[in-house]
N, C-alpha and C positions, 0 to 999 in steps of 0.2 A: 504493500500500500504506500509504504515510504518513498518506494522506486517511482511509484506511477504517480502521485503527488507532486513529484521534482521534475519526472519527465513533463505532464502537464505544466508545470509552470514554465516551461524553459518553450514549450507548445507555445504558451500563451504570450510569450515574449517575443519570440517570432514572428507572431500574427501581427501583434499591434507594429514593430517595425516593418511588417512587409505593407499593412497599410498606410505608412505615415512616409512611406516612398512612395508610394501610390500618387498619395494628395498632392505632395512636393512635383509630382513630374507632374500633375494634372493630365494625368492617362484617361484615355477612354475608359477604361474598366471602374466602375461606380461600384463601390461596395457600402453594404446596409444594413449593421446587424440592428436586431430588436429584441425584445423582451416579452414576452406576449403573456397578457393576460388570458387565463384558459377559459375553453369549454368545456373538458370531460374532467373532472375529478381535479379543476383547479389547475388546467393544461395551457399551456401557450402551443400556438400553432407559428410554421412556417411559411409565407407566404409568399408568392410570386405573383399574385395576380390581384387586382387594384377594385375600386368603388369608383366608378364615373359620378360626381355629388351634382345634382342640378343645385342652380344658382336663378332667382332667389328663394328663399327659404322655403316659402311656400310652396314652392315649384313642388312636382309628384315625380318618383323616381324614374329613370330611365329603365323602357326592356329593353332585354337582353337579347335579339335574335338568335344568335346562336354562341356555342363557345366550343372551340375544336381545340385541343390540346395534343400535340405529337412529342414524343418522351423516348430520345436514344438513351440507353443508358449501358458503358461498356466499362466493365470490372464495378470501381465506384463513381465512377465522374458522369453525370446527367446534365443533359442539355435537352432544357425544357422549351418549348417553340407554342406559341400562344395567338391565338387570331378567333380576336372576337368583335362583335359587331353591336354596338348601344343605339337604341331606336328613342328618339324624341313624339311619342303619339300624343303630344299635349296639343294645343290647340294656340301657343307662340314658343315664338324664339327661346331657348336657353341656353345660357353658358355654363362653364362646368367645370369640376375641376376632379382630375383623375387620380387620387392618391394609392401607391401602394408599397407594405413591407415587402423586402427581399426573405430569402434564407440567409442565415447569420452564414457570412461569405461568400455568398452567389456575387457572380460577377456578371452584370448586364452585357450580352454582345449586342444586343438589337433593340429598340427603344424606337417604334416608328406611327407618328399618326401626324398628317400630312391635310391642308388646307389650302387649297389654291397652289399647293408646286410647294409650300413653304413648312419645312418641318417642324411640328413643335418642340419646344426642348425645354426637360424639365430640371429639375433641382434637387438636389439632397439635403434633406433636413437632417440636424442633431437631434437628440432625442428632447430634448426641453423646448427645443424650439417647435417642434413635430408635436408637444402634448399640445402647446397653447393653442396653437393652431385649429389643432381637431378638436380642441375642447370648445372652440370657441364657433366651429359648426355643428357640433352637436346640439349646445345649447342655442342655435340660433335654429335648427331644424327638429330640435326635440324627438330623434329618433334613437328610440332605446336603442333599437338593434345595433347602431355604428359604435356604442360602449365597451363593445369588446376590443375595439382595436384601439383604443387610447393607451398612450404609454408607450410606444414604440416608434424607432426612427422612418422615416418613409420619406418615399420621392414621390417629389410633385408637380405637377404638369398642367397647366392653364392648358382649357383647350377652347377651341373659337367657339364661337354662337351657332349652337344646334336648331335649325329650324326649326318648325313644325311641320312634324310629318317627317322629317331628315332623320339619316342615319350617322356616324361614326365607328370607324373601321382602327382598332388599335391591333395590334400587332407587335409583341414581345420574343426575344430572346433572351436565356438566364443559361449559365455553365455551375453546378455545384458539385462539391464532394460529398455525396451520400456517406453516412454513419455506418461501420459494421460493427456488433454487435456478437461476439464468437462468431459463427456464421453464416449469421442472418444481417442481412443488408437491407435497408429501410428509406424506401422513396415516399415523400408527401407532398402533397399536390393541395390547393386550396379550392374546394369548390362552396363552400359556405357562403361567401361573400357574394354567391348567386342567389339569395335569397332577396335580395334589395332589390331584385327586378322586380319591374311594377306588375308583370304578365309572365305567366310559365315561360320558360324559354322552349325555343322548338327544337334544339337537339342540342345535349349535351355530349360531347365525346371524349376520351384519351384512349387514346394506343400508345402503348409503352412497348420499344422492341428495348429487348434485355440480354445485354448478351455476354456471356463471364469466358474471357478467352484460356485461362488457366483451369478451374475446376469447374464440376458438373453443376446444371442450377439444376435443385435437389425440388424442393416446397415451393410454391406462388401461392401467397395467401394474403386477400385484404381482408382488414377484419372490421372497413366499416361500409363497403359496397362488393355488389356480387360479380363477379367479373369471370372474360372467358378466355381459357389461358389455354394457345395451339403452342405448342412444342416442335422444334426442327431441331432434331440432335440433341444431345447434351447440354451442349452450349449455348442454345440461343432457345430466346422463348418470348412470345407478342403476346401482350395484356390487353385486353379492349374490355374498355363500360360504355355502355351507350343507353341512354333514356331520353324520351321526348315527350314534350308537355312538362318539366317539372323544373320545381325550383327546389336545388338541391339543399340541402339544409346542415349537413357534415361536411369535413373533408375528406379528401382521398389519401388514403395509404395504403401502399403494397410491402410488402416485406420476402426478401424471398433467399433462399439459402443455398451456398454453394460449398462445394465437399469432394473429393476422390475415389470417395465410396459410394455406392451403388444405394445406398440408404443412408444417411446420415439425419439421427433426431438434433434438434435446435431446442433450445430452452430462452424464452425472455420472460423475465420477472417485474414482479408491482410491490414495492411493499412501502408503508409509512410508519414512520419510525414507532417502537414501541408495540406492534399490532402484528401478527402475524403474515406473514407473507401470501401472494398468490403469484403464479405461476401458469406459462404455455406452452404444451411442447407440441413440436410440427413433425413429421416426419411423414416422407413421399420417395419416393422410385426414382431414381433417375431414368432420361427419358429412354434411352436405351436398354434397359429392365423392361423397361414397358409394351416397348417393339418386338421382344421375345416373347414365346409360347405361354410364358407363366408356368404356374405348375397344373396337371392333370388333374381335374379336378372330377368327382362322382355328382350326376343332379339326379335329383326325382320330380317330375311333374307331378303334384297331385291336381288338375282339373274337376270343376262340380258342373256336371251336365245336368244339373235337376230341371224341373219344367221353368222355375223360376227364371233360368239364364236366355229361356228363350228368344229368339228374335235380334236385336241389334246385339244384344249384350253375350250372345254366342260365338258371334262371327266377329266381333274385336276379341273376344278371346281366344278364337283359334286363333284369329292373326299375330295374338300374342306368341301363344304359344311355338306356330311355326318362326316368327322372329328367331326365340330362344336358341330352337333346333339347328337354325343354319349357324348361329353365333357360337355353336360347340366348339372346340379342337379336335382335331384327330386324334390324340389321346387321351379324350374325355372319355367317362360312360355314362351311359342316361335309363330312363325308363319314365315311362306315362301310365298313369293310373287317373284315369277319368270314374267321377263315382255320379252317381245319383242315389236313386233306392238299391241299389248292385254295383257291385264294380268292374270296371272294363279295362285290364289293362293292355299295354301296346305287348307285351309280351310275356304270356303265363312264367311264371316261376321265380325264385330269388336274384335270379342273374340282372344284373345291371349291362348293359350292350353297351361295344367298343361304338362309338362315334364314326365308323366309316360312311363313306360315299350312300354302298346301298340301304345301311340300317336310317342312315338320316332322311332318305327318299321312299323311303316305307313308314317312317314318325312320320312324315307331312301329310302321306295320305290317309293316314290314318287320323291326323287331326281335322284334313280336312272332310271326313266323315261324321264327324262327331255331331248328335241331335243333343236338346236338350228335352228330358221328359222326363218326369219321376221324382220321388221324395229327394232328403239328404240325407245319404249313412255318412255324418262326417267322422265316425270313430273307424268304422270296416278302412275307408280309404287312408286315414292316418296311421293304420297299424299295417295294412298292404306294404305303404310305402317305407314306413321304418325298418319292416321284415325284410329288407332288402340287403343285397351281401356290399354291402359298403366298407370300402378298403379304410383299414387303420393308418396308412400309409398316404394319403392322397385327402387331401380336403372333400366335405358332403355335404351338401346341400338340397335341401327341398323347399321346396318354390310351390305355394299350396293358395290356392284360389276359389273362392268362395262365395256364395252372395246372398245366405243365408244361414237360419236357426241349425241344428240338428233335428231331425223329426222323424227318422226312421234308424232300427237297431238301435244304442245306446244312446241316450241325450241327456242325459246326465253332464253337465258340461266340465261338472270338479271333478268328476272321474274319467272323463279322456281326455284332460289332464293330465291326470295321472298318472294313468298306464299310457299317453303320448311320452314324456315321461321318462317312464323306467321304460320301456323300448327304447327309447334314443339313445341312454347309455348303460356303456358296457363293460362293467366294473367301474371304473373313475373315470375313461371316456367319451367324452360324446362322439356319437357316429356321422352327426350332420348338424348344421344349424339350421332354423326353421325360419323361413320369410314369408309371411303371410299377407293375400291381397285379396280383401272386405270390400266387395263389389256391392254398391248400394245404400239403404238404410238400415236392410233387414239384417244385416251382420251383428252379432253380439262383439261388439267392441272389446269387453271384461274379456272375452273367453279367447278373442284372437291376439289380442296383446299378452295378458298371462303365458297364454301358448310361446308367442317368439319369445317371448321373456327368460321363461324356464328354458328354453332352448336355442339360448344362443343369439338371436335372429332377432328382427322387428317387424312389425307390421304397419301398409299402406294400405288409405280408403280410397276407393275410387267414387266418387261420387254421380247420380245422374247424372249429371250434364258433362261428367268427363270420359278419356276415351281408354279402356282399358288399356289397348295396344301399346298407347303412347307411354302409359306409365309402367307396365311391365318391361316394353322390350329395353327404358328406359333405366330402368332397375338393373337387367341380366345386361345390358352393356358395360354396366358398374363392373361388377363379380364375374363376369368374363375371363378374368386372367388374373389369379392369387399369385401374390406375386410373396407374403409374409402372414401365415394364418398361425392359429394360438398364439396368440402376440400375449409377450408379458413384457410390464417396465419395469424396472427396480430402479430404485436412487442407494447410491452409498453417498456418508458421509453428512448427508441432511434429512431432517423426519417432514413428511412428507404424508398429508391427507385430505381425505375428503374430493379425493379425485372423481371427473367426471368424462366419458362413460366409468360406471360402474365396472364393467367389463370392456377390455378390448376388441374391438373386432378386427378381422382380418385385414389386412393390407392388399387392395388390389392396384395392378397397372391402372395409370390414370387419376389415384384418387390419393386422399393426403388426411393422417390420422393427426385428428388435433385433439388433443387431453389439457384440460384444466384443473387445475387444483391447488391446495393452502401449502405453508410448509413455517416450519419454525424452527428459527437458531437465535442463539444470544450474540453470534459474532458472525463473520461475514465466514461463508460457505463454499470451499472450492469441494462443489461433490461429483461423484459418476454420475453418466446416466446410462443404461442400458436398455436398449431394446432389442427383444429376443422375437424369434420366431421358428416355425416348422417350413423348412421351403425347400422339399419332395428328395430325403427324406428327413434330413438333419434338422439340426437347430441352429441358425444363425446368431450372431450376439452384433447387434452394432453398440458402440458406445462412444460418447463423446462424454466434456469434463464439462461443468455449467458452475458459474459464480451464482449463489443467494445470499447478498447481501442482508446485513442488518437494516438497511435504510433502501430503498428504491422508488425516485418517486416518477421515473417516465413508466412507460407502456400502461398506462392508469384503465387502459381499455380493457384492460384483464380481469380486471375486477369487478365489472359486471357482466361483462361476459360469463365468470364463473357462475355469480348468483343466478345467471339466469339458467344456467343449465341445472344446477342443485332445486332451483322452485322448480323446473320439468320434471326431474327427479321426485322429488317432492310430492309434485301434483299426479304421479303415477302409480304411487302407493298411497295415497291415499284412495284415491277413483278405483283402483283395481281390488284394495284391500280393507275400505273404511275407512270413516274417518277417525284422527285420531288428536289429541287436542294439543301435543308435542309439535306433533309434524306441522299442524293447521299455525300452530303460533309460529315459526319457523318459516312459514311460506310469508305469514302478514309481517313481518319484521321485515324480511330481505325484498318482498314484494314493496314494499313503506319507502322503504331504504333507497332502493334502488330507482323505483317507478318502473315497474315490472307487472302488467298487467296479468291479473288472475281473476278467477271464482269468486275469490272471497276478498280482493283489494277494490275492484273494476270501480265501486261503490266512491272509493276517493278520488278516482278521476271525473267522477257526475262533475258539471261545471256550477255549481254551487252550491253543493253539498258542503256542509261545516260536519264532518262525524269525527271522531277519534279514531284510529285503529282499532281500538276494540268495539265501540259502536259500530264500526263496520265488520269488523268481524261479525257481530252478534247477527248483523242483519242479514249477510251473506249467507251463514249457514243458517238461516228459515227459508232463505229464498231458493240456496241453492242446493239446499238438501235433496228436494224429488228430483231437479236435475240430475246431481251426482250419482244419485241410483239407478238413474237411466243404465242400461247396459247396450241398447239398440234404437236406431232410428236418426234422426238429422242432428239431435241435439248430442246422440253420444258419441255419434262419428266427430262432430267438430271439437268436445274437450278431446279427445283421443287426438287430434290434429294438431290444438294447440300446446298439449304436453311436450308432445312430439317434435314439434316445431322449438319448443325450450329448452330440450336436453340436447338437440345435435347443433343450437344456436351457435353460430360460427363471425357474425356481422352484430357489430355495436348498430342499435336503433330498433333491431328487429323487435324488442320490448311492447314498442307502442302499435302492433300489429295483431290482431285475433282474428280467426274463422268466426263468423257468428253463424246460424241454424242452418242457414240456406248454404252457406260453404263460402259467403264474399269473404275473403280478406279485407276485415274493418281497422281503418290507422284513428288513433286518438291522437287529438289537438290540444288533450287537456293537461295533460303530464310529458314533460321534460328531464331530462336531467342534465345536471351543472355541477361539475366539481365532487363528484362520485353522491350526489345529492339529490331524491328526485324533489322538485317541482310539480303541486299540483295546483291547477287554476280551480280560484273557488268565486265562482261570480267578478271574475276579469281581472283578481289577484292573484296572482302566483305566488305561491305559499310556500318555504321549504317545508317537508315532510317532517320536520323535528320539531316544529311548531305546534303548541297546545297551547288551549282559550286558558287565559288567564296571564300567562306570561309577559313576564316588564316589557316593552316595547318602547324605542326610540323612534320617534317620527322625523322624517327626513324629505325635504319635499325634493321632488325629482327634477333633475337638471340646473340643482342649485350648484355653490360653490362645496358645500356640505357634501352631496353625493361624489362630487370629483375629486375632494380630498378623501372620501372612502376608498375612490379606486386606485389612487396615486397610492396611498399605506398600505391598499391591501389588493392588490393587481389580481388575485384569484374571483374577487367579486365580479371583476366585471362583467367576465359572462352568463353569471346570473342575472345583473341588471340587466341586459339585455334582452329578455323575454319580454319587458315593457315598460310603462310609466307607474304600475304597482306592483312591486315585490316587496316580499319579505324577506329577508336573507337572516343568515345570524354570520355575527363578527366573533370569532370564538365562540360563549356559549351566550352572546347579546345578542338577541333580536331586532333586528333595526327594519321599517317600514319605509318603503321611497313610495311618495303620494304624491296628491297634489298638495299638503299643507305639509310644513314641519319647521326643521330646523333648516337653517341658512347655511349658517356658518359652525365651524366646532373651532372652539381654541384648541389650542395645545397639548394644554391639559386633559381634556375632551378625550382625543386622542389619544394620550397616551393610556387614559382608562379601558381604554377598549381593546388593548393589550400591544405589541410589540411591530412594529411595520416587517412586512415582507420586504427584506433586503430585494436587491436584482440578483444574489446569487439565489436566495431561495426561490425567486420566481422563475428565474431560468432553469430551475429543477424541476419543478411543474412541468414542464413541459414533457409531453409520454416519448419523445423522442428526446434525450438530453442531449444538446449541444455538448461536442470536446474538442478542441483545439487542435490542429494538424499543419505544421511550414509548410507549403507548396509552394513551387515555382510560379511564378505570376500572381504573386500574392493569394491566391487561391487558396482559402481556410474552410476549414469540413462545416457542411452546414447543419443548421441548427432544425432538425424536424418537428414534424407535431401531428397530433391526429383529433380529429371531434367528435363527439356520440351523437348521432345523428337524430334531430328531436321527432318526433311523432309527427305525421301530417294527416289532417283532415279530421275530422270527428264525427262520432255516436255516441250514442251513452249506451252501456250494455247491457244496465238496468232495463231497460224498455224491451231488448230482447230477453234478459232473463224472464221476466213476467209476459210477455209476449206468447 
């Protein structure tokens, strides 16, 4: 620690002489670091891309047409290329003025927006000079949301008189040194500052090509948008998000890890000082793993041809099924067992068949003969297919499809269970894991979840209005190719719990195993990690080494991300096994906590509702009692969704998302979160969730001098006040209210009672990416990243569905 303390400072001394030749030669290269007050758990973000501010005050924000982003990014140096177009749809002229942070060390090559042949040319501000400035638009525009960027240096760019009905066309270049992290390397991109468009925008893009010329890029994971990541070789690999109609509300980060090994896990950690730690691990295939055969894997079809599947719902399930067939290997083995009131399988006896040519062209016609008519034996067809001679040697799987009760032979549903069960293993091993696909309403949700549960697997609903085909063949292209099955991790050297999944699942080509969980040490942590697997026939061991700090305060994104996957957890045994008053107070804390919508929170996001947590508690379970016992039909398929959806949660924001009865994915507008804090609106105040009636309360009125000295001392506020002109925040454990009436001004003293100012080191620790210091030639210093939790968009109350 002593070594890297002396190294860093001799870093940091470097930097500032390589910029103060910079200024002396008046070089083109503009450098701009900042400070950033955060949005996720008291984070500062990185910024390269700017707020066009209409001028005058009154004026209504500029849209955004579009915002395209292209992102080379080779080893760690990124050069980020920007073209975006601001639309004036007011009805006169406006002037404007374009301000934006860099990354702490980005160096501008291109700076272009052009007026008649004549280039604009902007200026760089210090950071004192850069607050007054913006403080003094803010208070003239009274726009909570620009509160989060006070406090940081920025360049600034007069730009001419945007007509009415006119557009402007800005256009950026930025070169930065991306952060590695052991080895995981972290690019952030700002697209939050898209919210300030007056109208969705029509298409948001970035493509990121990535290309590490020395080792393999292993993981691509953003953990605060969905992104779709094509692979060419080892080396190189193009990142695209694209959405249109929206105003994105997070930022963008990728993160992605490079290694010699054909698997290598990544670990990045959260921790605040004093409080146990949380913890991410990544780990993925290199691309070339992936291009190979995988290992041989055994499947079983179980198909339900009862009368119920008839008509559309048959012939997407053949087409499923035939998918499956052709996606075999050649040294796969398979079998079909289609059941109704009997069972029909593709071929009598225990043998599972080699994957050739003719056996896969006799499964097709034999799928595509399949009627549907007849009761359900769904126990005859789950023990047909477990009695199969599945190799202890080779991964097993059965892939079982359904769209109803049990109602013929045993239907007892705890007893084939049971004996599914003890069939599946065989001594201490299981033969197969089980995936199950609940076509419909009529599926018993308890009995098909249970089922994958006890066995390895998970289960997906297909709902009416979706197409089975799309989502099974959509599944078996996953599990195609095991590439790492019985996965175990172990940590030496650090205690380590509360991990989520509960169980590992298999590693396939194409896909990327993320685990979260707590961990505690009194001192900073250099442990193992290992990850084990069976890959045809052995055991492999990958291991890498990971630092858990005593103190960690970037990657803050991890910390909800965990809770949210432990409330799915949570909300699964409860739903599956009762309820129970440990686990239910455990979901309404971290669900509180976090703004993590459930069953029994949903109640705190109503938009002015005043309840306590346990008032809502109480009322949740009256209301959502005969739900939760539901086991079948619209409303049990949708909790089974949204558990579902909380435990493989991989993307900060997904939070403020639910399936409600009919299957829409419903986003709430009511709850936020700020500073690992959720936010709920209660009749157009945002509330922090720590807030109880009664509590001393400092009145503050908003866009006084009083709220700007709040954010100056304490830079993590800011992105709370920026939900609006009424928040409530707490200043340590002070509740302060920004209203229309309050306090003006605070002396000194004021301040100093409300405890200790956030230094800029400590706010540059906020930050879930932390800035560290790096000489480069061309004054080029490692930039300073960041990431946002992305708030909730749109709303309903769930109340109205729950009683609905």
């Amino acid at each position: 620690m002593k070594q890297q303390t002396k190294l860093n400072g001799k870093l940091d001394g470097r930097r500032r002489k390589g910029a103060e030749r910079l200024n002396l030669l008046r070089g083109i290269v503009l450098l701009c670091t900042f400070v950033a007050a955060g949005v996720l758990g008291g984070n500062g973000r990185a910024f390269g891309d700017g707020i066009l501010i209409p001028e005058p005050p009154d004026a209504p924000n500029f849209a955004i047409k579009y915002h395209h982003v292209s992102v080379s990014i080779e080893g760690q140096v990124a050069t980020t290329e920007i073209d975006q177009v601001f639309e004036n749809r007011s009805n006169r002229e406006l002037e404007a003025t374009y301000v934006f942070p860099l990354p702490s060390g980005a160096a501008i090559r291109e700076f272009d927006i052009y007026e008649g042949g004549q280039r604009v040319v902007g200026r760089l501000l210090d950071r004192e000079k850069a607050r007054r400035i913006y403080e003094d638009i803010v208070s003239r525009r009274k726009d909570p949301g620009l509160l989060e960027y006070i406090g940081r240096d920025m360049y600034q760019a007069r730009v001419f008189p945007i007509p009415a009905g006119g557009e402007k066309r800005l256009q950026m270049k930025y070169t930065e040194l991306l952060k590695q992290d052991g080895n995981v390397i972290t690019y952030s991109y700002p697209l939050s500052t898209e919210k300030f468009s007056s109208e969705p925008i029509e298409e948001v893009k970035l493509s990121l090509e990535v290309e590490s010329p020395q080792a393999s890029i292993l993981s691509v994971y953003s953990p605060t948008h969905d992104v779709e990541v094509k692979r060419s070789g080892n080396h190189r690999a193009l990142v695209e998000y694209v959405e249109h109609g929206t105003r994105p509300a997070g930022d963008f980060i990728l993160h992605y890890t490079t290694s010699s090994e054909s698997i290598a896990p990544s670990v990045l950690t959260h921790r605040v000082s004093g409080e146990d730690g949380f913890f991410i691990m990544m780990a993925s295939p290199a691309a070339e793993t992936e291009s190979e055969e995988g290992q041989a894997k055994d499947v079983a079809f179980v198909m339900d041809t009862s009368g119920s599947m008839s008509g559309e719902k048959i012939e997407q399930a053949k087409a499923a099924l035939i998918f499956c067939l052709n996606s075999l290997k050649r040294d796969d083995r398979f079998q079909i067992v289609s059941f109704s009131d009997s069972l029909r399988p593709f071929r009598s006896g225990r043998e599972l068949l080699p994957a050739t040519r003719q056996n896969i062209d006799e499964a097709r016609d034999f799928a595509e003969a399949l009627q549907a008519n007849g009761g359900t034996d769904i126990h005859s067809a789950l023990e047909s297919a477990l009695s199969l001679d599945f190799s202890s040697e080779r991964p097993g799987y059965l892939v079982f499809l359904t769209d109803g009760l049990p109602t013929v032979g045993l239907t007892d549903v705890e007893e084939i269970l049971k004996r599914a069960k003890d069939a599946n293993y065989e001594r201490s091993n299981r033969l197969a894991r089980i995936f199950a696909f609940g076509v419909g309403y009529d599926v018993n949700t308890h009995f098909l979840d249970k089922l994958t549960a006890d066995n390895g697997g998970v289960s997906e609903y297909v709902r009416p209005s979706e197409d089975i085909e799309v989502k099974v063949s959509k599944f078996f292209s996953k599990v195609a190719k095991p590439i790492l099955t019985d996965v175990q991790l172990d940590f030496e050297g650090v205690e380590v719990y509360d991990l989520y999944p509960k169980e590992m699942p298999d590693l396939f080509a194409g896909s990327q195993l993320i685990v979260l969980g707590r961990y505690k040490t009194t001192e900073l942590a250099e442990a193992k990690v290992d990850l084990s697997g069976l890959a045809s026939p052995d055991r492999k061991h990958f291991t890498t080494s990971a630092t858990f700090p005593r103190s960690e305060p970037e990657n803050s994104y991890v910390e909800p991300l965990w809770a949210a996957r432990k409330v799915g957890y949570l909300l699964d045994e409860i739903r599956l096994h009762g309820e129970n008053e440990e686990l239910i107070d455990e979901v309404v804390r971290l669900s509180t906590q976090y703004g993590i919508l459930t069953e029994y929170t949903a109640f705190l996001a109503d938009e002015g509702a005043r309840l306590t947590s346990r008032e809502a508690l109480e009322e949740a379970r009256t209301v959502m009692a005969p739900g939760m016992a539901k086991t079948s039909g619209s409303w049990a398929v949708s909790q089974a969704q949204n558990s579902r959806s909380l435990a493989d949660q991989a993307q900060v924001g997904a939070n403020y998302v639910q399936y409600d009865a009919a299957g829409n994915r419903v986003a709430y507008s009511t709850v936020r979160l700020a500073n690992n804090q959720a936010q709920f609106n209660r009749a157009g105040n945002w509330e922090d969730s720590r807030y109880r009636e009664g509590q001393s309360v400092i009145n503050v009125r908003a866009f006084s001098e009083a709220q700007f000295q709040l954010g100056r001392r304490f830079p993590s506020l800011n992105q709370a006040f920026s939900a609006g002109d009424r928040v409530l925040v707490f200043v340590n454990n002070q509740a302060v209210q920004i209203g229309t009436e309050g306090k003006e001004q605070f002396t000194e003293e004021e301040l100093e009672q409300l405890g200790p100012a956030e230094s800029e080191d400590v706010t540059e620790a906020l930050n879930p990416v932390n800035p560290a210091g790096h000489g480069l030639p061309l004054g080029l210093v490692i930039a300073s990243l960041a990431i946002v939790a992305a708030a909730g968009t749109g709303g309903l109350r769930l109340r109205s569905k729950i009683k609905g």
